[in-house]
N, C-alpha and C positions, 0 to 999 in steps of 0.2 A: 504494500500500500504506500501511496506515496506521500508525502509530506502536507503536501496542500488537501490531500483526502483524510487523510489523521486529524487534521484541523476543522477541517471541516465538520468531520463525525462529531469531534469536540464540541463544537459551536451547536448543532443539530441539536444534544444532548439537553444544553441548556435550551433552546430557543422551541423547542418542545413542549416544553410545559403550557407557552402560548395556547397549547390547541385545547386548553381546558376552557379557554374563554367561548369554546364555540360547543363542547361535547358537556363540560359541566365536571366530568371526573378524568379529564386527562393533567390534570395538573401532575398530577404523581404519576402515573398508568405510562404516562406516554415517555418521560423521561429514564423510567425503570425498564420500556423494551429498548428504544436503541441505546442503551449501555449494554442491556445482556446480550443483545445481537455484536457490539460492537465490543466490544470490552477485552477479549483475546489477541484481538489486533495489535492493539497499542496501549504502552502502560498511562502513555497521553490522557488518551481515551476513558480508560478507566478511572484515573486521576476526576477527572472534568464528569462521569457519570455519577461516580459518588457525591461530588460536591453537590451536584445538581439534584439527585434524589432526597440528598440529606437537606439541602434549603427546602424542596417543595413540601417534605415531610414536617420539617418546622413550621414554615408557613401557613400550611394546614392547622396543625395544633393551635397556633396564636388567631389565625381568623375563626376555629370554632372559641377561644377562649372572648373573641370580642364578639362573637353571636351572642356568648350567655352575658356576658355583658352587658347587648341590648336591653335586658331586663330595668337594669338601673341607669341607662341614657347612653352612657357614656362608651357604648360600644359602637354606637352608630358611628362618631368621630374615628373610635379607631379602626373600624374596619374602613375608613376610606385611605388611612393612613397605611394599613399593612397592605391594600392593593398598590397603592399608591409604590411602597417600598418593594415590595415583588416585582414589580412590572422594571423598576431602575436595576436594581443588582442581575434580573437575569440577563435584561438587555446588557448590562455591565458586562457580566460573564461572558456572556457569546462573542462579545467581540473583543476580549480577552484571552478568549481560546482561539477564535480565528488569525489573532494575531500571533501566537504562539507563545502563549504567558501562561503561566499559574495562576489558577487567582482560586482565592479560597473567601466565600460567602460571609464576612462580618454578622454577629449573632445569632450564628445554627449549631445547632443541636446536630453531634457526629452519630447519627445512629448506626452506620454503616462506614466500619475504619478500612 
């Protein structure tokens, strides 16, 4: 595989998550299969899979944490806040990884080392 393909898959990884905006549960689903399709390839790959699953997974947690929140007001604010924040760091990432960087997700929870 070549260089610019390794990056790419990279970038893929993260910019994945996007297609939860249109299916509802691809936040997590979609960035957990191209890692496991891709992830033997390149340690690249795998690197940028986990960060990727491990954000979407945190994410997850904090936007149902500001669902029940809604109860007492103050979830409404932050769930516009943690989309707000998911939508900059993946975008972050992906063109991170397409560029050929590491970049490792500020405030996630490692669930997968």
């Amino acid at each position: 595989m070549s260089e610019s393909d390794i990056r790419m898959w990279a970038m893929l990884t993260h910019l994945s998550a996007l297609t939860g905006l249109f299916t509802g549960i691809g936040f997590i689903i979609a960035p957990v299969i191209v890692w496991q399709i891709q992830k033997d390839k390149s340690a690249y790959i795998d690197y940028h899979g986990k960060e990727a699953v491990n954000f979407q997974i945190t994410i997850a947690l904090v936007s149902a944490i500001s669902f029940l929140l809604m109860f007492i007001l103050i979830g409404f604010v932050l769930i516009w806040i943690v989309g707000i924040v998911w939508l900059v760091f993946t975008i972050i990432a992906a063109i991170k990884a397409n560029n050929g960087e590491y970049y490792r997700y500020p405030l996630t929870i490692r669930f997968i080392k």
